[in-house]
DOGU-388040 format. One record per residue (C-alpha): residue number from 0; residue in one letter; x, y, z. Coordinates in Angstrom, 2 decimals. Layout:
REM DOGU-388040
pos = NUM | code = A | x = X | y = Y | z = Z .
...
This chain:
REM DOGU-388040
pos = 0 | code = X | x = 46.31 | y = -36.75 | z = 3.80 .
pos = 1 | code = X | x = 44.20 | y = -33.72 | z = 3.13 .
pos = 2 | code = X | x = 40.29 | y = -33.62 | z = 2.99 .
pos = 3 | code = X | x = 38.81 | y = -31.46 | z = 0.58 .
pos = 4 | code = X | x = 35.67 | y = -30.03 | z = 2.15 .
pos = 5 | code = X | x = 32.95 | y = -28.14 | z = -0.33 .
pos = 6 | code = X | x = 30.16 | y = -25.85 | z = 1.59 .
pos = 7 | code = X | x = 27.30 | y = -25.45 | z = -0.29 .
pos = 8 | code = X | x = 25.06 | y = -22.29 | z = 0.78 .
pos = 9 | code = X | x = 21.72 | y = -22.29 | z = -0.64 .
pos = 10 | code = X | x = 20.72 | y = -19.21 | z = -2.03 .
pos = 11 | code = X | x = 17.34 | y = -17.89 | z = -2.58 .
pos = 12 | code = X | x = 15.59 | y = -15.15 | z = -4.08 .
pos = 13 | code = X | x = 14.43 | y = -12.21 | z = -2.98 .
pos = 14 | code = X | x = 11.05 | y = -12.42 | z = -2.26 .
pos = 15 | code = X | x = 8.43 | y = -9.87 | z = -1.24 .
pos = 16 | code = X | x = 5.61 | y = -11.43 | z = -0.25 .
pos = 17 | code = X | x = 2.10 | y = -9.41 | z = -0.61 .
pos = 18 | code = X | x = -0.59 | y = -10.36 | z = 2.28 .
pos = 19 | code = X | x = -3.89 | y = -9.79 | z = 2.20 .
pos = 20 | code = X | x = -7.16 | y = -10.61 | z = 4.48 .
pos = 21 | code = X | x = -10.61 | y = -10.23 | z = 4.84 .
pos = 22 | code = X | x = -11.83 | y = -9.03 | z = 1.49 .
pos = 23 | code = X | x = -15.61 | y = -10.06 | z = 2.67 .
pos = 24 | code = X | x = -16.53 | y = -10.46 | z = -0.96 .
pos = 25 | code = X | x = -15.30 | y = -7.08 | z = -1.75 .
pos = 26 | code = X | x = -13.49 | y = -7.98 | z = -4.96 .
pos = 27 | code = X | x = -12.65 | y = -4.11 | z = -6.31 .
pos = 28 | code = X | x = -11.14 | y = -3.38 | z = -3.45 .
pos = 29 | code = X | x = -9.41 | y = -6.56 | z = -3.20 .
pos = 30 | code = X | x = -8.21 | y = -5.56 | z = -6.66 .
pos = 31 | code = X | x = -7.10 | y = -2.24 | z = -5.67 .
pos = 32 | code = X | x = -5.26 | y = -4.09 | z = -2.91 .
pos = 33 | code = X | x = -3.43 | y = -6.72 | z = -5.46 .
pos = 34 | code = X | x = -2.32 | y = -3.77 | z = -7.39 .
pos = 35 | code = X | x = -0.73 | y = -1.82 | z = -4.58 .
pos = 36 | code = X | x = 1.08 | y = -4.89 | z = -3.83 .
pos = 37 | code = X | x = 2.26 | y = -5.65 | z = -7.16 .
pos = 38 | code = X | x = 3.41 | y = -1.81 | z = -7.76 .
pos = 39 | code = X | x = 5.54 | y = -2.38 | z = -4.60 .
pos = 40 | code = X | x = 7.39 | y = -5.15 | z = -6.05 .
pos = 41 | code = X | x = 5.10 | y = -8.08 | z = -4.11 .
pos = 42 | code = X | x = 5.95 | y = -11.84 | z = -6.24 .
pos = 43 | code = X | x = 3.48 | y = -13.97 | z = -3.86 .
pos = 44 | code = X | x = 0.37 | y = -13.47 | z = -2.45 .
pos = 45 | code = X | x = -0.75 | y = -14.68 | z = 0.77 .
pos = 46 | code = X | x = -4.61 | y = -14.10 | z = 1.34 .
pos = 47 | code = X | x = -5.50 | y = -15.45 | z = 5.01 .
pos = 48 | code = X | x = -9.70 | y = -15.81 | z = 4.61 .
pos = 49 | code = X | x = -12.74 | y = -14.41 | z = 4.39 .
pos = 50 | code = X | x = -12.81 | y = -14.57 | z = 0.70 .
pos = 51 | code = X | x = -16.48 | y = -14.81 | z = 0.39 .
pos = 52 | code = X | x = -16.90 | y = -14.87 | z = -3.43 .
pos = 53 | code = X | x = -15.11 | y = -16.13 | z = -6.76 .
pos = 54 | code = X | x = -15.18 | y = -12.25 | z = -7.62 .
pos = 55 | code = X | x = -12.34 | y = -12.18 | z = -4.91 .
pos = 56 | code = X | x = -10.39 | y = -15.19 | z = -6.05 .
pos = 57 | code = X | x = -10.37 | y = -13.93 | z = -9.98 .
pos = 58 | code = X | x = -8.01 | y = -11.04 | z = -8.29 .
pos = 59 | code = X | x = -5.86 | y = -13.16 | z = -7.12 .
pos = 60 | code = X | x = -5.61 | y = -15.23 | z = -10.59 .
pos = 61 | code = X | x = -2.11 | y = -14.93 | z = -12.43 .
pos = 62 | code = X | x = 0.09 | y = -14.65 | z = -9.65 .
pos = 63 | code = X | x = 1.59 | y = -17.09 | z = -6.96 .
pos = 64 | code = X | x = -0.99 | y = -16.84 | z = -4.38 .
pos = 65 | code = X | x = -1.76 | y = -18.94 | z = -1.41 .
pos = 66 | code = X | x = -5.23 | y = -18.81 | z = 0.51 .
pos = 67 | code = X | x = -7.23 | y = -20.29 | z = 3.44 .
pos = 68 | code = X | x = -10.62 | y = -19.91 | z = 3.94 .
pos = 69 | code = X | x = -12.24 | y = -17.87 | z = 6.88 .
pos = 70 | code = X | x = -14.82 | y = -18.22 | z = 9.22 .
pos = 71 | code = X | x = -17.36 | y = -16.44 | z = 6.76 .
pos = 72 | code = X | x = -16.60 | y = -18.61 | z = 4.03 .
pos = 73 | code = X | x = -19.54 | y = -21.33 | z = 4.48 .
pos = 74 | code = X | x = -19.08 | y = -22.18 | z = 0.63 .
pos = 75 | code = X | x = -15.30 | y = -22.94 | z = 0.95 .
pos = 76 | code = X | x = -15.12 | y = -26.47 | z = -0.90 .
pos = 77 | code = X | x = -17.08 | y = -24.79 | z = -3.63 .
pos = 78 | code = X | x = -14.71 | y = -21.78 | z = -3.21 .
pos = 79 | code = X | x = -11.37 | y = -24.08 | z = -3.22 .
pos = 80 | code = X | x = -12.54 | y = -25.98 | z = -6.23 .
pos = 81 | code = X | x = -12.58 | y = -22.52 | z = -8.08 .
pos = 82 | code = X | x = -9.50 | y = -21.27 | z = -7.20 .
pos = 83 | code = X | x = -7.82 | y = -24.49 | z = -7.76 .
pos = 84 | code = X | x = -8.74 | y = -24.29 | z = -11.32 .
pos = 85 | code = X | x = -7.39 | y = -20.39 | z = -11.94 .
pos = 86 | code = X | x = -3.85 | y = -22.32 | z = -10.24 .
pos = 87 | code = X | x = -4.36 | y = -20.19 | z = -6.75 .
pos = 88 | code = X | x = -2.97 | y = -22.24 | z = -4.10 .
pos = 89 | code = X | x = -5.77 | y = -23.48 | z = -1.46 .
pos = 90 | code = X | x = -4.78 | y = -25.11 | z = 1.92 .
pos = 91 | code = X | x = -7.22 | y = -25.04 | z = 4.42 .
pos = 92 | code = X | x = -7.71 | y = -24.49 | z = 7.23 .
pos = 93 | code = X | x = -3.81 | y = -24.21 | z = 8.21 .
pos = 94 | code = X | x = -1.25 | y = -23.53 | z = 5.00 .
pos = 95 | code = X | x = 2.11 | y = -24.50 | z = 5.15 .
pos = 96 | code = X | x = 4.93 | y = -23.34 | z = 2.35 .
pos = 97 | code = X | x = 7.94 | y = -21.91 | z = 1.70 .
pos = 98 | code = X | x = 8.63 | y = -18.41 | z = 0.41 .
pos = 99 | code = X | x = 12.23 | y = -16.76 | z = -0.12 .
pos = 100 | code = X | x = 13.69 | y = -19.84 | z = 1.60 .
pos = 101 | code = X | x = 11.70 | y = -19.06 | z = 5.13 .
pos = 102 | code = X | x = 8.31 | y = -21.40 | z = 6.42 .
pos = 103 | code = X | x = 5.25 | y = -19.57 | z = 6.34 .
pos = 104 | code = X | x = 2.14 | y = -20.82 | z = 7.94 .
pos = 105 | code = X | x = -1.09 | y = -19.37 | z = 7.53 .
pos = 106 | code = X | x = -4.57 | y = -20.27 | z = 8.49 .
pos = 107 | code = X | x = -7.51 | y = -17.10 | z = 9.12 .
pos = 108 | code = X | x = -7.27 | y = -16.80 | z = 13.24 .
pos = 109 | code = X | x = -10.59 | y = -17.69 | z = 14.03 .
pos = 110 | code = X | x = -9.26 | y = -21.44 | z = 15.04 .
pos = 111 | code = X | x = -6.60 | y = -21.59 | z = 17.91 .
pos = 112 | code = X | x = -6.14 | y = -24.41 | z = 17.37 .
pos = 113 | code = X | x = -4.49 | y = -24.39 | z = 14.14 .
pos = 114 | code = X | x = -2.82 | y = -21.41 | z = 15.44 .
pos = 115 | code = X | x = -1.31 | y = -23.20 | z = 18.47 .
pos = 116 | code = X | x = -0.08 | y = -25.91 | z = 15.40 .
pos = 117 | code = X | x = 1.51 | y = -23.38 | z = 13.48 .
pos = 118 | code = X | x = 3.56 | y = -22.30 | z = 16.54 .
pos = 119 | code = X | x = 4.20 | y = -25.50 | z = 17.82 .
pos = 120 | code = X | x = 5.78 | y = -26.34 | z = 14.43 .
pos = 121 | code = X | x = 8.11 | y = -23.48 | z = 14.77 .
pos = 122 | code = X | x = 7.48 | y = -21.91 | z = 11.39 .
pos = 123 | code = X | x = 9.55 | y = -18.40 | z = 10.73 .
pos = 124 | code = X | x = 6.28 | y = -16.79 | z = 10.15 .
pos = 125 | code = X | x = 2.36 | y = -17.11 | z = 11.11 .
pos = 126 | code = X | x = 0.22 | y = -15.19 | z = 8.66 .
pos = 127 | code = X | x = -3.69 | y = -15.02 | z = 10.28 .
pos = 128 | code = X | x = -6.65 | y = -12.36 | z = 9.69 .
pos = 129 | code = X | x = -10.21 | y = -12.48 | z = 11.25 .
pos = 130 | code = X | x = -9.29 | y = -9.99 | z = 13.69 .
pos = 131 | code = X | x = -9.73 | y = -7.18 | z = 11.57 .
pos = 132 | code = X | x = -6.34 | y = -5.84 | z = 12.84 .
pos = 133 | code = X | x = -2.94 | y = -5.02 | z = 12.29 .
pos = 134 | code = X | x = -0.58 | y = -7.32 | z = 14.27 .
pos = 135 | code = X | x = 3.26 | y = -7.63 | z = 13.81 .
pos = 136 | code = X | x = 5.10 | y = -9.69 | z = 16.78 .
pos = 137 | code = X | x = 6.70 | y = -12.24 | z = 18.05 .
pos = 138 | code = X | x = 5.84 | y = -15.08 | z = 19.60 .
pos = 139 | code = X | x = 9.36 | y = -16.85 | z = 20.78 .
pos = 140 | code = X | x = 11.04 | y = -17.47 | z = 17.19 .
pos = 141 | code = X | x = 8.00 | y = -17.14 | z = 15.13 .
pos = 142 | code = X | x = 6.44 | y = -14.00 | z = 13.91 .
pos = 143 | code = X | x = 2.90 | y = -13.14 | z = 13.62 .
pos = 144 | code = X | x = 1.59 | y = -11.18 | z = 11.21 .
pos = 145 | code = X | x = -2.06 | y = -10.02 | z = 10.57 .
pos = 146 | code = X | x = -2.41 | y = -7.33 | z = 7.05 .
pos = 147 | code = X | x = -5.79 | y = -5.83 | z = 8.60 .
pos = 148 | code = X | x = -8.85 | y = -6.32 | z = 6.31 .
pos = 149 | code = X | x = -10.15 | y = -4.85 | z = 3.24 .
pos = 150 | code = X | x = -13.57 | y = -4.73 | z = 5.27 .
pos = 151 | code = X | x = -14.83 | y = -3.49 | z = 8.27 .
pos = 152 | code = X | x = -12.02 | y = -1.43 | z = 9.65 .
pos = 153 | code = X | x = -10.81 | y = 2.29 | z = 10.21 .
pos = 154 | code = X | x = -8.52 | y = 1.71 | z = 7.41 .
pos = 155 | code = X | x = -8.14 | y = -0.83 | z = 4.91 .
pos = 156 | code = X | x = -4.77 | y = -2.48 | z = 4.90 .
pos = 157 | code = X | x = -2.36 | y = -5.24 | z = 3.31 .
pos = 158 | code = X | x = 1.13 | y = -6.09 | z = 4.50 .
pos = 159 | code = X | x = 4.13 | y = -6.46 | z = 2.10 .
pos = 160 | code = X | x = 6.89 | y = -8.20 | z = 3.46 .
pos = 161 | code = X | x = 10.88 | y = -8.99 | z = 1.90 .
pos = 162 | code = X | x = 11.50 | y = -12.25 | z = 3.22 .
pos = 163 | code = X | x = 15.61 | y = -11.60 | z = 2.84 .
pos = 164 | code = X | x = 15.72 | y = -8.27 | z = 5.01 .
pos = 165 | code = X | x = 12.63 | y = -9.34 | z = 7.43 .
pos = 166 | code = X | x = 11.31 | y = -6.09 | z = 6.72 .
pos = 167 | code = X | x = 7.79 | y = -5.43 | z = 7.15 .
pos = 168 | code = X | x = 5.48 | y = -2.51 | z = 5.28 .
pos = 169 | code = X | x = 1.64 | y = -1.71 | z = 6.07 .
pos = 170 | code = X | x = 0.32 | y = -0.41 | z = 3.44 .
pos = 171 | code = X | x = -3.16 | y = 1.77 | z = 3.30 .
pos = 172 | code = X | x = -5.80 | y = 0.57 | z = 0.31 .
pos = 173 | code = X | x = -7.01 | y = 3.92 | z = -0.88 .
């Protein structure tokens, strides 16, 4: 007797995911920053907090984007109420979805504890801002990533990464 065995393999598409952080209400160059993205081929946007104002949501309107809120977003409910009605994606304070067939996590950094949940969960990547800093490592199977900021730093900076080679790009906001 023979058994007839049929693999499926689950394929997904290539995915380059745009991240952002730290926009501290600075909603031009939070546009500037979308549009970088975008020209690079980003499909998704993660933004990981410190929004500040609607200004800075509008950018992120018309595109697959998923946010948190920050530490210096005391008006988040208000903030998550707008976004949720341009069709941005709000989970706060720690984010959890899938992109390009890989588990993202993302909360803003200021919180360990949500960052010592997204570990423990054993995502394939932890997205975070706050610290104003690049950051690209691992931590056991998980990788960290932090964009910069679009505020307060030497340079301003977003992150575009393609989920199917695990390639990673920082890219300067002129």
């Amino acid at each position: 007797m023979q058994l007839a065995v049929r693999l499926f393999t689950r394929h997904y598409a290539r995915v380059k995911l745009g991240i952002l952080s730290d926009s501290h209400g600075r909603h031009e160059r939070t546009n500037k920053a979308v549009q970088l993205l975008l020209a690079n081929g980003a499909s998704e946007l993660a933004h990981c907090g410190d929004i500040e104002t609607e200004q800075v949501i509008d950018q992120l309107a018309g595109i697959t984007a998923h946010l948190v809120f920050g530490n210096c977003d005391p008006d988040w409910r208000v903030l998550s109420r707008y976004a949720l009605g341009l069709g941005v994606l709000v989970q706060h304070p720690l984010a959890r979805f899938e992109c390009g067939g890989r588990a993202f996590a993302m909360t803003h950094g200021h919180d360990s504890d949500c960052v010592a949940a997204a570990l423990k969960e054993g995502v394939d990547y932890l997205l975070h801002g706050h610290t104003h800093v690049c950051r690209d490592e691992r931590h056991g199977a998980t990788r960290i990533i932090n964009p910069g900021a679009l505020h307060r730093a030497s340079e301003f900076t977003v992150a575009l990464l393609d989920t199917d080679s695990d390639e990673l790009q920082f890219l300067v906001v002129a």
